[in-house]
C-alpha positions as CSV (number, residue, x, y, z in Angstrom):
1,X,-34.5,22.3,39.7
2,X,-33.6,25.9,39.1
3,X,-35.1,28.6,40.9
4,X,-34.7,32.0,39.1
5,X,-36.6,33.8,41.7
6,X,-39.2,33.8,44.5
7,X,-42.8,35.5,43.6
8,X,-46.1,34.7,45.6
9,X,-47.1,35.3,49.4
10,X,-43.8,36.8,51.4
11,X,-44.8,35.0,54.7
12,X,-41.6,33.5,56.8
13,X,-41.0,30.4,55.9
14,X,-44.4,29.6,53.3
15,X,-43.3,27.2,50.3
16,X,-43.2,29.6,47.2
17,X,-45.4,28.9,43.8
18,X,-42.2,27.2,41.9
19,X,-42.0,24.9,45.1
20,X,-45.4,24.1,44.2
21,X,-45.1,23.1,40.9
22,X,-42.5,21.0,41.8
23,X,-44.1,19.2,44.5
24,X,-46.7,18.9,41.7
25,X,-45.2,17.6,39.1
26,X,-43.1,15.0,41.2
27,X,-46.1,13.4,43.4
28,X,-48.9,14.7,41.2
29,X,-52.2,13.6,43.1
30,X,-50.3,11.9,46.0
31,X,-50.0,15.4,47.0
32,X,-51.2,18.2,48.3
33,X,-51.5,21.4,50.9
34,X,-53.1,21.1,54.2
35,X,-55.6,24.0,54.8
36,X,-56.2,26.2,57.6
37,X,-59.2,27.3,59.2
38,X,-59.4,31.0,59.8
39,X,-62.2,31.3,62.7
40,X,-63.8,34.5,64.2
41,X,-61.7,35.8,67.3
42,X,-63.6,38.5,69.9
43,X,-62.1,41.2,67.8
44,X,-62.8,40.2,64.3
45,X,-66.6,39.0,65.3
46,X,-67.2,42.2,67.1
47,X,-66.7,44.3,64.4
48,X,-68.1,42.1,61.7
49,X,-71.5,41.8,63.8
50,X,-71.9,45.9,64.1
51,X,-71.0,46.2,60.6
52,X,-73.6,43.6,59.6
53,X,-76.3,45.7,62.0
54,X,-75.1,49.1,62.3
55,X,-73.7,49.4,58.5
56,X,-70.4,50.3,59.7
57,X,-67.9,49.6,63.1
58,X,-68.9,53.0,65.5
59,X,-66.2,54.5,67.7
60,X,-66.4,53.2,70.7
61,X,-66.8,49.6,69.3
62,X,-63.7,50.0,67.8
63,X,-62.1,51.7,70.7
64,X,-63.0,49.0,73.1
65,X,-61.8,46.6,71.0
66,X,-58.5,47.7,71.0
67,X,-58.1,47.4,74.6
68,X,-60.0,43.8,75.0
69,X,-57.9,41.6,76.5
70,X,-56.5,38.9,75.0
71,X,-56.3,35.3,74.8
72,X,-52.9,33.0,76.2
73,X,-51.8,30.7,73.5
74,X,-53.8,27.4,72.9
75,X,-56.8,28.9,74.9
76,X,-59.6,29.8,72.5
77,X,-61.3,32.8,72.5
78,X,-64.6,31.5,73.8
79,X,-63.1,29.8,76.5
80,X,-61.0,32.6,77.5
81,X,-63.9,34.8,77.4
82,X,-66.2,32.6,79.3
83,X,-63.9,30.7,81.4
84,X,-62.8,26.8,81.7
85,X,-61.6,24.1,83.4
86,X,-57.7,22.7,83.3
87,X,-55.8,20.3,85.2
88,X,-55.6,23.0,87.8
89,X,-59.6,23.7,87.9
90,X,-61.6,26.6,87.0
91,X,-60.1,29.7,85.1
92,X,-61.9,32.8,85.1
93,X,-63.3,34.2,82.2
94,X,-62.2,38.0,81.2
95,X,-65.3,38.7,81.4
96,X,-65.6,38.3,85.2
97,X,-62.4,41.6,85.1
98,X,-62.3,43.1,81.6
99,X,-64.0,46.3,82.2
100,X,-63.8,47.0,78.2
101,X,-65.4,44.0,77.5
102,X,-68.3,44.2,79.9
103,X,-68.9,48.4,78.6
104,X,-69.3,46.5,75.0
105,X,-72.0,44.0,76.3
106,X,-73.5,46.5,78.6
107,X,-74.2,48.8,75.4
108,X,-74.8,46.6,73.2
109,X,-76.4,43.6,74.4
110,X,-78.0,42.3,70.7
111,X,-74.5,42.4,69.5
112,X,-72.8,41.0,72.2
113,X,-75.8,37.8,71.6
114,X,-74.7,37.4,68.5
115,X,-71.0,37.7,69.0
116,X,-71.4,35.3,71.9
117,X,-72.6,32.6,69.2
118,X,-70.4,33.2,66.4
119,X,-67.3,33.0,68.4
120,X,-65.2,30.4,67.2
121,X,-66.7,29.5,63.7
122,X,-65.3,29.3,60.4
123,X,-64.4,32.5,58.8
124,X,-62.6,31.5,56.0
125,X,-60.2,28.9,54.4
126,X,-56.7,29.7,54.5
127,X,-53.4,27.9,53.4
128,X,-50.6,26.5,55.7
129,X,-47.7,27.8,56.2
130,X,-45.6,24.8,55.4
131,X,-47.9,21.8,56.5
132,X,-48.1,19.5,52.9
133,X,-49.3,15.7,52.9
134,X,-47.1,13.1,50.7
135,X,-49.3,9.9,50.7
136,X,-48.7,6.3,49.1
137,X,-52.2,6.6,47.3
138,X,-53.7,9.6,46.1
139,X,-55.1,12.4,49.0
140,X,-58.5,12.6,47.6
141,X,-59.3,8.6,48.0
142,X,-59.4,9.4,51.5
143,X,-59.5,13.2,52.4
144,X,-61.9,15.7,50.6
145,X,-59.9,18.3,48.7
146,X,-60.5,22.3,47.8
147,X,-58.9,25.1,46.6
148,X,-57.3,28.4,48.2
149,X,-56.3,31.1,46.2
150,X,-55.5,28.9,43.2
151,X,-53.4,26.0,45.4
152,X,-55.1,22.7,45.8
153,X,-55.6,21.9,49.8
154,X,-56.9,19.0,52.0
155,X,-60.3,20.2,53.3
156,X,-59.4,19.3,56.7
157,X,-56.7,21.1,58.7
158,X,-53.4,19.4,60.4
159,X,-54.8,18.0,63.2
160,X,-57.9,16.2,61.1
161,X,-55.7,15.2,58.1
162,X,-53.5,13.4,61.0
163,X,-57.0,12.1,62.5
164,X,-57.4,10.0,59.5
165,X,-54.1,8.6,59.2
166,X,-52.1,11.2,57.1
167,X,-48.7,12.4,57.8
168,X,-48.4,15.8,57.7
169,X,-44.9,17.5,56.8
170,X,-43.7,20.7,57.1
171,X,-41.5,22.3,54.5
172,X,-40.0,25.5,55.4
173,X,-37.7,28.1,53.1
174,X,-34.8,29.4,55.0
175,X,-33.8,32.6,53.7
176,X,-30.0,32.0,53.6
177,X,-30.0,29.0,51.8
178,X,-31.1,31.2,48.6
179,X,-28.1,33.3,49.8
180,X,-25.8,30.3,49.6
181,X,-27.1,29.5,46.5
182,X,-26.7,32.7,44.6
183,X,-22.8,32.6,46.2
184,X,-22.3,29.4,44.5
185,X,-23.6,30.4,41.5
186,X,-21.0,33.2,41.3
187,X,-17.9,31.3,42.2
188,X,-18.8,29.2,39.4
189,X,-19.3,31.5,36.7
190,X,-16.3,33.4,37.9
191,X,-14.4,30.5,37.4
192,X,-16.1,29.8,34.2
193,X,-17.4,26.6,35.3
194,X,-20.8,24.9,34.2
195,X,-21.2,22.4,36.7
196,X,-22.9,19.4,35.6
197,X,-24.8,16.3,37.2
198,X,-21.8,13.5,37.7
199,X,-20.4,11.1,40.5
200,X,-18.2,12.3,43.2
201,X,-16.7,9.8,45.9
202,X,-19.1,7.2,44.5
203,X,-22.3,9.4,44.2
204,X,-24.4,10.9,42.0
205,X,-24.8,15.0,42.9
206,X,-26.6,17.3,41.0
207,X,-24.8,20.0,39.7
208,X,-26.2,23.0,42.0
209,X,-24.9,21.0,45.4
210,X,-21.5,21.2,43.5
211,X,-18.6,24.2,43.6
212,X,-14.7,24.0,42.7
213,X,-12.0,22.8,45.5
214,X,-9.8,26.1,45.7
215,X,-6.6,23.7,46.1
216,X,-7.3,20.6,43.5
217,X,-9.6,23.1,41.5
218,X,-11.9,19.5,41.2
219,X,-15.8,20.1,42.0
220,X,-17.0,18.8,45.9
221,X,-20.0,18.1,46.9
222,X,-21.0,21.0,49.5
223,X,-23.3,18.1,51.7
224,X,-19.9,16.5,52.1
225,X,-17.7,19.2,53.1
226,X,-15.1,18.4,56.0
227,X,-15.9,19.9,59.4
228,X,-14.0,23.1,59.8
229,X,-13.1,22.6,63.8
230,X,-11.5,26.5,63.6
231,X,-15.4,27.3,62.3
232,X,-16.4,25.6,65.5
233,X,-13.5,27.2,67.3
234,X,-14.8,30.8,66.4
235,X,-18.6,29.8,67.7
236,X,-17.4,28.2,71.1
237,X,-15.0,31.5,71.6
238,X,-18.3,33.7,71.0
239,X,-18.0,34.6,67.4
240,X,-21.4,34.9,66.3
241,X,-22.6,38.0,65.6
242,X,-24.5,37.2,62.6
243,X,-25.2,33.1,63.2
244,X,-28.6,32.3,63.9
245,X,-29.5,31.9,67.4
246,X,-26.2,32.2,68.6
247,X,-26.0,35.7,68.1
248,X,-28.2,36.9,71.2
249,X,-26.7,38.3,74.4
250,X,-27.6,34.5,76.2
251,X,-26.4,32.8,74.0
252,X,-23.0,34.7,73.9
253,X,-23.1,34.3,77.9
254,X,-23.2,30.5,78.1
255,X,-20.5,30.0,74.5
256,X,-17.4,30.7,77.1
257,X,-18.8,27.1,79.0
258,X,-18.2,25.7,75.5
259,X,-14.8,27.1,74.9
260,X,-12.6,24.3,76.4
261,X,-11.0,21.4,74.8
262,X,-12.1,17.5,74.7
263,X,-10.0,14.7,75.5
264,X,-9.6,14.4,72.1
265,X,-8.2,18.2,71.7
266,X,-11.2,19.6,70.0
267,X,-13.6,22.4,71.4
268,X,-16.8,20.8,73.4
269,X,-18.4,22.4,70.1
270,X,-16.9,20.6,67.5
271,X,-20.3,19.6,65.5
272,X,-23.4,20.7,64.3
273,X,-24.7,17.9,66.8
274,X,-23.0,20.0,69.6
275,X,-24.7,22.8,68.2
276,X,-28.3,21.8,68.6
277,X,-27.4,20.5,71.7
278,X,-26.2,24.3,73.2
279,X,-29.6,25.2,71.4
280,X,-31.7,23.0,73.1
281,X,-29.5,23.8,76.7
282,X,-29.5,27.4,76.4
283,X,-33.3,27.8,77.8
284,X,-34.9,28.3,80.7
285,X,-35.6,24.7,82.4
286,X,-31.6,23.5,81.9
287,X,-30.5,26.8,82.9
288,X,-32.6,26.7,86.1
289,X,-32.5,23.3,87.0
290,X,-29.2,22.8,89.3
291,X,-27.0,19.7,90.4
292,X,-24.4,19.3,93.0
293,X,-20.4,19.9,91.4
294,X,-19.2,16.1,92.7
295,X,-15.4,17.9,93.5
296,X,-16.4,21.1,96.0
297,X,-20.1,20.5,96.8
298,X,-21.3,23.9,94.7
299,X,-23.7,24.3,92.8
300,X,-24.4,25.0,88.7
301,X,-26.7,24.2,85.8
302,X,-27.5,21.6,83.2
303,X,-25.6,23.1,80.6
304,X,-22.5,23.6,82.8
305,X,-22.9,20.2,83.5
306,X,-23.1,19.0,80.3
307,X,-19.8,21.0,79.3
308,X,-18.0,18.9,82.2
309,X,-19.1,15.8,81.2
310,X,-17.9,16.7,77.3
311,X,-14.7,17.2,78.6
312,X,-14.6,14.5,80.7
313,X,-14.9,15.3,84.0
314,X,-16.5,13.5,86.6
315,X,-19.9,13.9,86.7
316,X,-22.7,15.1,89.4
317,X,-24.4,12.4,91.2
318,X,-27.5,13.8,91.1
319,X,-28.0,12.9,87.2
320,X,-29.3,9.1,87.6
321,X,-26.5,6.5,86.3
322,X,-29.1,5.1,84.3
323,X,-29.4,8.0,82.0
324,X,-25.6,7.4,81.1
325,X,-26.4,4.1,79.7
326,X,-29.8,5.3,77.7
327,X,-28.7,8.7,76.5
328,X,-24.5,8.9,75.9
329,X,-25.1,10.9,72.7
330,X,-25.5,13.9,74.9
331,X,-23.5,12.6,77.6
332,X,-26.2,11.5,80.2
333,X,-28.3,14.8,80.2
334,X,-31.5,15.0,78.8
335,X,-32.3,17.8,76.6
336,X,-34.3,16.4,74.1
337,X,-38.2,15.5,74.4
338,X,-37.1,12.3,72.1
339,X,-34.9,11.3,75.0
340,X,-37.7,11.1,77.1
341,X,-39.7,8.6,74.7
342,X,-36.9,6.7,74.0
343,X,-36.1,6.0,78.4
344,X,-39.7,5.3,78.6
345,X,-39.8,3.2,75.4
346,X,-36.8,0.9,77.3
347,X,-38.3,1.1,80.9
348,X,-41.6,-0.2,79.9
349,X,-41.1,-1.7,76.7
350,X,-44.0,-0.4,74.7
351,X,-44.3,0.1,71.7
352,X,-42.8,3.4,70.1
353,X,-46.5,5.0,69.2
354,X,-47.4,4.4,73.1
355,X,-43.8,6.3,73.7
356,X,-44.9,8.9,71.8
357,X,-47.9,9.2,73.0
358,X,-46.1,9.6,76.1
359,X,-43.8,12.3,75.2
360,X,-46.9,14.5,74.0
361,X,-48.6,13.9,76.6
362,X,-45.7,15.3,78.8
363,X,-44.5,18.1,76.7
364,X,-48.2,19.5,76.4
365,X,-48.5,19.3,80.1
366,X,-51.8,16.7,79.8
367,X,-51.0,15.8,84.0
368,X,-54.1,13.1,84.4
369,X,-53.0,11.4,80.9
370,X,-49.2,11.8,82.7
371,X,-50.7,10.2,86.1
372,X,-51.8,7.6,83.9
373,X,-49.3,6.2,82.7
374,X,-47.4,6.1,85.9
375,X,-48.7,2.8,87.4
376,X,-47.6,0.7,84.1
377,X,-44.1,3.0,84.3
378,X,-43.5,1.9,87.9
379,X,-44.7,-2.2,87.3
380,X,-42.8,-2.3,84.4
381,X,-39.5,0.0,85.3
382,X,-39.4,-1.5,88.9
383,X,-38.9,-4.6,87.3
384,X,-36.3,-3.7,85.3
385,X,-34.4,-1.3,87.7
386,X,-35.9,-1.6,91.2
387,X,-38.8,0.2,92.1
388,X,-36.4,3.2,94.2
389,X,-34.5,3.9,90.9
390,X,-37.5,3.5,89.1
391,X,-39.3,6.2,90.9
392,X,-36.2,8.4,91.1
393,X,-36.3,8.4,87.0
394,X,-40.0,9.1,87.0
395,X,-40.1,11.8,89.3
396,X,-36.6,12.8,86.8
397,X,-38.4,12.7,83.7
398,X,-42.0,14.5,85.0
399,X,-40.1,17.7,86.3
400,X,-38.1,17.7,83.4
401,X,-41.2,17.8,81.2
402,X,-41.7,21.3,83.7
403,X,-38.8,23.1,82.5
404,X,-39.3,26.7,82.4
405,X,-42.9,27.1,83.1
406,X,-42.3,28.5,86.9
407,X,-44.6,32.1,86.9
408,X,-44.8,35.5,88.8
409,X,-47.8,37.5,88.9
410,X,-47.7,40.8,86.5
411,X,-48.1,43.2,88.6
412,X,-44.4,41.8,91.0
413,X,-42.1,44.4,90.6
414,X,-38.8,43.1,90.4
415,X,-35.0,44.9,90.5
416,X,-33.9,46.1,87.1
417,X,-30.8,48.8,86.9
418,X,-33.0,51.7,87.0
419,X,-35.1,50.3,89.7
420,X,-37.9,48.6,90.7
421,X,-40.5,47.6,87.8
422,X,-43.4,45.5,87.3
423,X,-42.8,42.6,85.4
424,X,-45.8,43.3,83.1
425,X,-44.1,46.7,81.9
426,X,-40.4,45.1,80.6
427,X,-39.4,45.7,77.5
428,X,-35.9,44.5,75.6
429,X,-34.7,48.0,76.6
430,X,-34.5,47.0,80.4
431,X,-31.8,45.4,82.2
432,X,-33.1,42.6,84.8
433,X,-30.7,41.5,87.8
434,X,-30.3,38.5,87.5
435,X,-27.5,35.7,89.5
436,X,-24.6,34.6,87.4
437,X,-22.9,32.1,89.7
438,X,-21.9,33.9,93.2
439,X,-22.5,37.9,91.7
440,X,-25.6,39.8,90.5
441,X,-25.4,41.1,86.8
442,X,-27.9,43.5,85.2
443,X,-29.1,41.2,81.9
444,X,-31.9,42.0,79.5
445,X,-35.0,40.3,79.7
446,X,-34.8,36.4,77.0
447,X,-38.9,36.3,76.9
448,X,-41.7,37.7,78.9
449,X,-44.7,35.9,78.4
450,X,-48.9,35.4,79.4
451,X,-49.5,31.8,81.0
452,X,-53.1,32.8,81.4
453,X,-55.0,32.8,84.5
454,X,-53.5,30.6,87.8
455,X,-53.6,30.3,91.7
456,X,-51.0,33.1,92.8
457,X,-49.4,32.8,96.5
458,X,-48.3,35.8,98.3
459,X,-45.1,35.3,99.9
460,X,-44.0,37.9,102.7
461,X,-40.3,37.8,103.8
462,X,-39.4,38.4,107.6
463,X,-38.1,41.6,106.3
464,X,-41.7,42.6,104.6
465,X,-41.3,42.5,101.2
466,X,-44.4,40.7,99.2
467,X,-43.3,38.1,96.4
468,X,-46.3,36.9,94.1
469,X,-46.2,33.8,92.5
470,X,-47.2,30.3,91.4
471,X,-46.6,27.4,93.3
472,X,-43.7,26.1,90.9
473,X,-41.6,30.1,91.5
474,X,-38.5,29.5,93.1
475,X,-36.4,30.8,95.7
476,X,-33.0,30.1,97.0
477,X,-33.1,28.3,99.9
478,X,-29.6,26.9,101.7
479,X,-27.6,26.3,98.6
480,X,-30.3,25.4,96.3
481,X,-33.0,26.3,94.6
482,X,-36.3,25.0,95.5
483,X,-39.9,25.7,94.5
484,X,-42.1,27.2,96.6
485,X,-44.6,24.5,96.9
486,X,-41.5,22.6,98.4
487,X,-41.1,24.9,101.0
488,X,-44.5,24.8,102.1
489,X,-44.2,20.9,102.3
490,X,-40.7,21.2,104.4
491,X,-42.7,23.4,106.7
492,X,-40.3,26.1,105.8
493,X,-43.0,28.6,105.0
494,X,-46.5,29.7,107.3
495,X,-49.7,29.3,105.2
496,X,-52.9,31.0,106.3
């Protein structure tokens, strides 16, 4: 297939019209689009009600609707609005605080009735992004179909199309790859070549995977290109200016930890497996979670850990021996959530849907599905490992599922190089000190984001300073870091 350009919607990622007809023309009615339903949010039903009774949206409708706030992601609007329950208990609705919000309802209550009731429906139909369904018998046997803008679509979204047993699959476009295309196609026709569909090393490649060798001048495959360690090389010494996710100011901080040599003489990154695992390392939880050095009792982080063990020094015994047995591909750490199915696949043998389930379960924070599952972990795992090893690698694998989801109120100010600031008002401009190993450096800010509404302790130090934050923020105590919820259980801190 030849694309000769790229027409339609201009969304990131969205599978353009030729795609389409491709997809098409190759699975015909085993195929199709997974729709999207577009629902009324506080905003967008606010000013569709006072057009619908007032003709048109008046000013201070529009000005207060600017300033409503707004939901955290996965909470819907209704719930945010009127508050809910979570594994935590109640959250307060906004409109128990938003002072905007409760001006709009106290001016106009017959709009705000209506509002109230549309929240939440069905505005209109929309495509996905990149969610398609490929199925062994054609989609409309078993889902109802539709169209939107011209593209036919499953009449139920993701989650009901996987309800009913289909598999949904995402197809994204990645920019660059069109770039790497076009710079094959001019090495080729400066060369004067027309590559065509043949065998190379025993396979059949089509003739746009294919460009000349500049030594034997005879055509390669490019999905079997050798690995290039001095590529590698350049990444693990910081070289990444323009390399995707490698190029940000953390990334380039953490490279240096990569920048040393295996036993077998190549760099720690020497793949694009050690690539996605520095990806999936360079985040908050592995970053934050620290483990005793085994040779002079300090401390450091997952991913400096992981760096020690690629090079094949001895490891800290605070990883669980076990996980060198289940997970050697990344050298005993877990950073992948499919590590955590597959240890609790072996530990209880179950089935891999029920290890799945399991994983979800975790990763969406679902804590009384978690609970759960704990007494079959422990009969099962205790019986395998013992039940003290068993409950070390529970308690391993639930706070790992915790990574980076420690929060501090708005409102904290914290120290920034020109200052003290509330969190709530950072931008990427600011400069946030932050501890790299034994010295303070000013850094900018990786992500600042709403968790919603939860229980906020106020911490005040002997020296009276006031900290604000969840029972998971944590604070350095001895050598280590510890959550603040454990220092209330060590007795370390005076509750009132």
């Amino acid at each position: 297939m030849k694309i000769t350009k790229i027409i339609g919607s201009s969304k990131e990622g969205q599978i353009q019209p030729e795609w389409q007809g491709w997809f098409g023309e190759r699975f015909g009615e085993h195929f199709a689009q997974i729709s999207t339903d577009t629902t009324l949010k506080l905003k967008m039903a606010v000013r569709d009600v006072a057009r619908m009774l007032h003709g048109s949206v008046p000013p201070d409708i529009e000005d207060w609707c600017k300033r409503f706030e707004m939901p955290s992601q996965g909470v819907t609007d209704f719930n945010f609005i009127l508050g809910y329950n979570n594994d935590e208990g109640f959250v307060q609705g906004s409109i128990e605080r938003d002072k905007n919000l409760q001006a709009y309802i106290s001016r106009y209550p017959e709009d705000w009735d209506v509002v109230k009731r549309a929240l939440g429906l069905q505005r209109s139909k929309s495509r996905h992004a990149c969610g398609f369904i490929i199925s062994n018998v054609p989609v409309k046997d078993f889902i109802p179909l539709t169209t939107v803008t011209g593209t036919k679509c499953t009449d139920y979204t993701a989650e009901s199309v996987e309800g009913v047993g289909g598999l949904k699959m995402d197809f994204l476009r990645i920019g660059i790859l069109c770039d790497i295309t076009e710079a094959m196609r001019l090495i080729n026709e400066r060369r004067k070549i027309v590559p065509v569909d043949q065998k190379i090393n025993g396979r059949l490649v089509p003739s746009f995977r294919q460009v000349p060798d500049p030594v034997s001048k005879e055509m390669v495959d490019i999905w079997d290109l050798p690995a290039n360690q001095d590529v590698f090389s350049g990444i693990a010494e910081g070289k990444t200016e323009t390399v995707f996710q490698l190029g940000s100011e953390g990334a380039i901080q953490w490279l240096p930890y990569f920048n040393f040599e295996k036993p077998d003489g190549h760099k720690v990154i020497d793949s694009i497996e050690a690539i996605a695992d520095f990806n999936a390392l360079n985040r908050p939880g592995p970053l934050d979670i620290l483990v005793t050095n085994p040779e002079d009792g300090s401390k450091h982080n997952m991913l400096v850990e992981y760096t020690r063990r690629a090079r094949g020094l001895p490891g800290s015994k605070d990883v669980l021996p076990i996980l060198d047995q289940l997970i050697p591909e990344t050298h005993g750490t877990m950073i992948f959530q499919e590590q955590l199915q597959k240890i609790y696949q072996y530990c209880t043998d179950c089935t891999g849907t029920e290890a799945e389930e399991f994983r979800t379960n975790t990763a969406k924070k679902k804590k009384e599905k978690v609970d759960k599952a704990y007494p079959k972990f422990m009969e099962r795992a205790g019986a395998k490992l013992g039940e003290q090893e068993a409950q070390a690698l529970w308690d391993f694998m639930v706070s790992w599922s915790r990574y980076g989801f420690n929060c501090i109120e708005g409102t904290q100010e914290i120290l920034t190089s020109t200052g003290l600031k509330p969190i709530a008002s950072l931008s990427a401009l600011d400069r946030v000190a932050s501890l790299v190993g034994k010295t303070i450096e000013y850094l900018p800010p990786v992500k600042i984001w709403c968790s919603g509404e939860k229980e906020v302790l106020e911490v005040i130090l002997e020296d009276g300073t006031t900290i604000r934050g969840t029972e998971n923020h944590r604070f350095l105590y001895g050598k280590q870091w510890v959550t603040l919820k454990d220092l209330i259980l060590k007795g370390e801190v005076e509750t009132r």
